[in-house]
C-alpha positions in Angstrom: -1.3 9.0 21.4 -0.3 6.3 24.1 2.5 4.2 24.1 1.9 0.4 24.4 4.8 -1.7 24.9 3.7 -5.8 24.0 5.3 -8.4 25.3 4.9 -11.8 23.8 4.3 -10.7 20.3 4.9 -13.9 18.7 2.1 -16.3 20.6 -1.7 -16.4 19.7 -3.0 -13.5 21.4 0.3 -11.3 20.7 -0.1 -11.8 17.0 -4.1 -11.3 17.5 -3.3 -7.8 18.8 -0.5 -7.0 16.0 -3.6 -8.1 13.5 -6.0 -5.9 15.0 -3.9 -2.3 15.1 -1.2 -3.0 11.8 -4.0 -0.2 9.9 -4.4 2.1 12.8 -2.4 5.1 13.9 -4.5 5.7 17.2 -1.0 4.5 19.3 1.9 3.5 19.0 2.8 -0.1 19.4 6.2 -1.8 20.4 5.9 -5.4 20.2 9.0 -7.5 21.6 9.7 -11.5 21.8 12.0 -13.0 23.3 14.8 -11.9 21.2 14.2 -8.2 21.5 13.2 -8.4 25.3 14.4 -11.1 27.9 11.3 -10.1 30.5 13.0 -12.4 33.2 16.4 -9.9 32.8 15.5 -7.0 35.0 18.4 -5.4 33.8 17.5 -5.6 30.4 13.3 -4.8 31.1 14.8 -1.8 33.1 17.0 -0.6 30.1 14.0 -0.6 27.7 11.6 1.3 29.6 14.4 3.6 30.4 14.5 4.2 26.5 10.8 4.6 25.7 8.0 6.4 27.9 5.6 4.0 27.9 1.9 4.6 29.0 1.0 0.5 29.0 2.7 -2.7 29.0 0.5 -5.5 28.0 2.0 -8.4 28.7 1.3 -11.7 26.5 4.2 -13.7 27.5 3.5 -16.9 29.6 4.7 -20.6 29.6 1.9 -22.3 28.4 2.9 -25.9 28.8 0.5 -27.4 31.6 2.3 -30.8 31.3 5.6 -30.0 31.1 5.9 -27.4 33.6 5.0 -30.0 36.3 8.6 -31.3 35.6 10.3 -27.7 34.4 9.3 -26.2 36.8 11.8 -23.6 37.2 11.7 -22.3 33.9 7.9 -22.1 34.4 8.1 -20.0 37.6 10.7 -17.6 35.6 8.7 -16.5 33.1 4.9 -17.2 34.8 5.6 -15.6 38.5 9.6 -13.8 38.4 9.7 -12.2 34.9 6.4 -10.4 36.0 7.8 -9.2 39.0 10.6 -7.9 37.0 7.7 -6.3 34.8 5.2 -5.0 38.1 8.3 -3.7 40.1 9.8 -1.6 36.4 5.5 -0.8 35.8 5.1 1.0 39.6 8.3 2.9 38.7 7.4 4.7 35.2 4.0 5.0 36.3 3.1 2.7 33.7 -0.1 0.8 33.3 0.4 -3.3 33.7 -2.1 -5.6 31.6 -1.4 -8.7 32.1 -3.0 -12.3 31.3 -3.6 -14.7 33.6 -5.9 -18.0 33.8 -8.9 -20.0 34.9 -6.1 -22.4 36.2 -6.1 -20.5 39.1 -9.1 -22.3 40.7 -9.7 -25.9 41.4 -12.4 -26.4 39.6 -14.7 -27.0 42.8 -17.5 -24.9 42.0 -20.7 -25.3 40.2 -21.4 -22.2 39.1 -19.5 -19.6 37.1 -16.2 -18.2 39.5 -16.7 -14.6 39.7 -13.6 -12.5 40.4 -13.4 -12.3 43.6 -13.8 -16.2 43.9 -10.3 -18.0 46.2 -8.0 -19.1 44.0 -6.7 -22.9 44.7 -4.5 -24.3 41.7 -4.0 -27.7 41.0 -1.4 -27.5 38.8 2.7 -25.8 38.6 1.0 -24.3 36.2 -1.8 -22.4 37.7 0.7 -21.9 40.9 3.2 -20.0 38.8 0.3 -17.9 37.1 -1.5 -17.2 40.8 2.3 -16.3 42.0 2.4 -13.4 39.2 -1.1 -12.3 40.0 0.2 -11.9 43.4 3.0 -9.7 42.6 1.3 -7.4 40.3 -0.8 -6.7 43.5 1.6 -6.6 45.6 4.1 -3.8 43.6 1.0 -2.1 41.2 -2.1 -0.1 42.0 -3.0 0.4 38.7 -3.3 -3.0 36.6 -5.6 -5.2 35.2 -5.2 -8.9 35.2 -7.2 -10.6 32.4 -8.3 -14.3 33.1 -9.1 -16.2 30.5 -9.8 -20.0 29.0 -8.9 -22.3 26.7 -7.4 -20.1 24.0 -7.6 -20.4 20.1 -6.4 -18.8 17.6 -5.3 -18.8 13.6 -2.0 -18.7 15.3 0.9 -21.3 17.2 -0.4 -24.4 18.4 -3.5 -24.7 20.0 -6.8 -27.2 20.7 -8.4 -26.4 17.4 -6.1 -26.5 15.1 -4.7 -29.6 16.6 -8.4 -31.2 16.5 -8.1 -30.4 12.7 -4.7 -32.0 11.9 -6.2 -35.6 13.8 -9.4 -35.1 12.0 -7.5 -35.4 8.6 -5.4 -38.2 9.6 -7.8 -40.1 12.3 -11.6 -42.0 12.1 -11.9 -41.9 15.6 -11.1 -39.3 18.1 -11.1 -39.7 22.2 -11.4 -36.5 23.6 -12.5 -35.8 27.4 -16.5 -35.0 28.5 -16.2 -34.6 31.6 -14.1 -31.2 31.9 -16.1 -27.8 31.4 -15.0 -24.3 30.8 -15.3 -21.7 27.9 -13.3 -21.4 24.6 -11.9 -17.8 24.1 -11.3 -16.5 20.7 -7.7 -15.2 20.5 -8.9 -12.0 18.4 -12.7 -11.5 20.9 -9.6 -11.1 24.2 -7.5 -9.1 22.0 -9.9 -6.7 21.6 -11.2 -6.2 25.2 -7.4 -5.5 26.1 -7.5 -2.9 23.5 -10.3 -1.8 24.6 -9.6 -1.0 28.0 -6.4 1.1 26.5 -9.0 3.1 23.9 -11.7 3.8 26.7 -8.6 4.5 29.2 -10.0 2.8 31.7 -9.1 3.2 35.4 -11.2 0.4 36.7 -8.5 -1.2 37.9 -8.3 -5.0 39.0 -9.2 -8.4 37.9 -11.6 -9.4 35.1 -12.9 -12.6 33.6 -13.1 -12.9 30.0 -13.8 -15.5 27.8 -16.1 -16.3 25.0 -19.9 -16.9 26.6 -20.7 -20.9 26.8 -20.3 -23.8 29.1 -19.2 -26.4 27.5 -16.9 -29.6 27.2 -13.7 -30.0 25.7 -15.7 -33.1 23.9 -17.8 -30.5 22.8 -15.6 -28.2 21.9 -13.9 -31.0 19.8 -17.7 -32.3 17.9 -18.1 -28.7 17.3 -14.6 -27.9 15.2 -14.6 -31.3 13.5 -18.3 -30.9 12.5 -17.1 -27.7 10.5 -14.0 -29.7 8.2 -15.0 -32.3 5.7 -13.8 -35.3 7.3 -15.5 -38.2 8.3 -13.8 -38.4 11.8 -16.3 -39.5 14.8 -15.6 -38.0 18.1 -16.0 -40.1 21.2 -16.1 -39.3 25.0 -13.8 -40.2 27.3 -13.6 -39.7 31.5 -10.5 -37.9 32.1 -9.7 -40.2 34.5 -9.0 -42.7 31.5 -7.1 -39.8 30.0 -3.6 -40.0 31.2 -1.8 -36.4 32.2 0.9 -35.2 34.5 -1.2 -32.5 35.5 -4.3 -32.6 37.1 -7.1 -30.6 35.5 -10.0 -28.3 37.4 -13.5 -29.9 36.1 -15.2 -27.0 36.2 -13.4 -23.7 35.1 -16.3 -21.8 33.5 -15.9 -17.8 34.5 -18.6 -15.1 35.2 -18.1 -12.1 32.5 -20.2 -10.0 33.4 -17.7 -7.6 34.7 -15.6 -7.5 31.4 -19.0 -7.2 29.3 -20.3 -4.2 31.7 -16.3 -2.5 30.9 -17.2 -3.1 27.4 -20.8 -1.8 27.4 -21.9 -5.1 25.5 -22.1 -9.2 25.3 -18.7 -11.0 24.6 -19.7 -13.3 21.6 -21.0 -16.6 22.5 -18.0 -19.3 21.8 -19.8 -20.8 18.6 -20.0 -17.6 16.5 -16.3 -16.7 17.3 -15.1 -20.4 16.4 -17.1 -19.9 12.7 -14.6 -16.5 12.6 -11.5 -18.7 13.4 -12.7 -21.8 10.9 -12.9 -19.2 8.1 -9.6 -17.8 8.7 -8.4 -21.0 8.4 
């Protein structure tokens, strides 16, 4: 039985995880928040792992707020690029396994094909600068990680782009949402269980993957898709982003190559239409 230590219990993909192994009795799981573990306190990260033997930490803390970190942007650095050096420097000295999740804000969104792993990362964005800065720690204090990039997460859980596309639906005829940005939709629950599976199959392909739910599409059609399965009569336009006003600048294109994460699992990662039918009927 391994010992998993979870950071970030309390967001989408932290309470996916808690969903998926509440039956099972395969390992033993310590999921933290905030309150019960401050990972930008070395001090305090050191004292835990001093207390418990753990064999992984997966870590599912991150500040999320693309906007708002181009203004706080100390407090994003602490807990996107510091707090996991805390956690890569405390990993490399239990001998501890780091998975960690990063995202596809890393690039700039130049490409017109899927970015592979290996791609150069260029963010636009505090946001993806503070994420890229914690990749480069992991690397630079761990040999044996995994950092997990993924897209445009969703979930039954916190806020997020589908649930928020529901709540306007109810209230709004019209909806303006932006065509002209592609990527890929990922399933809370689908990335929680490729990071449970690379602790069952105790995998020591170390490195970087890609994962996210198989599609390139839109965040307009993302939107027609999740308002086509509420009963509302809501009508969803396209808009430029250009004519949709944000403090952070956006990569256009930020679709990933899988194939790395779906050869790991021995398998295809579920194309992003089937998984968003499993989210609608949770909800």
């Amino acid at each position: 039985m391994k010992s998993i230590l979870v950071t970030g219990a309390k967001g989408q993909l932290g309470s996916s995880i808690q969903e998926l192994v509440k039956d099972s009795n395969i390992h033993k799981f310590v999921f933290t928040d905030s309150e019960q573990l401050d990972i930008t306190n070395e001090n305090k990260v050191t004292a835990f792992f001093n207390n418990t033997d753990f064999d992984y930490c997966i870590n599912c803390a991150a500040y999320t707020a693309v906007d708002r970190a181009e203004t706080e942007i100390e407090s994003c650095y602490k807990i996107n690029a510091e707090a996991v050096q805390i956690l890569a420097k405390t990993c490399a000295k239990h001998r501890c396994i780091l998975i960690h999740v990063s995202t596809d804000f890393v690039f700039d969104g130049k490409k017109i094909e899927p970015y592979i792993e290996t791609d150069e990362p260029n963010p636009l964005n505090v946001y993806g600068l503070s994420k890229l800065k914690g990749e480069n720690y992991i690397k630079e204090y761990l040999d044996s990680y995994f950092i997990v990039r993924t897209s445009w997460v969703y979930s039954e859980y916190g806020n997020n782009f589908v649930k928020t596309m529901l709540r306007l639906g109810a209230q709004k005829e019209r909806l303006d949402v932006i065509s002209d940005q592609y990527g890929s939709p990922t399933y809370a629950r689908d990335l929680a269980e490729f990071i449970i599976a690379l602790v069952h199959k105790d995998s020591k392909d170390f490195g970087i993957y890609h994962f996210s739910n198989r599609g390139n599409i839109s965040w307009f059609d993302f939107a027609t898709a999740i308002i086509a399965y509420s009963n509302n009569n809501t009508v969803v336009y396209p808009i430029a982003s250009i004519d949709y006003k944000v403090k952070a600048l956006r990569p256009q294109y930020s679709v990933m190559n899988t194939i790395k994460a779906q050869n790991l699992l021995k398998k295809p990662i579920k194309e992003w239409r089937q998984s968003l039918s499993k989210c609608m009927e949770k909800l």
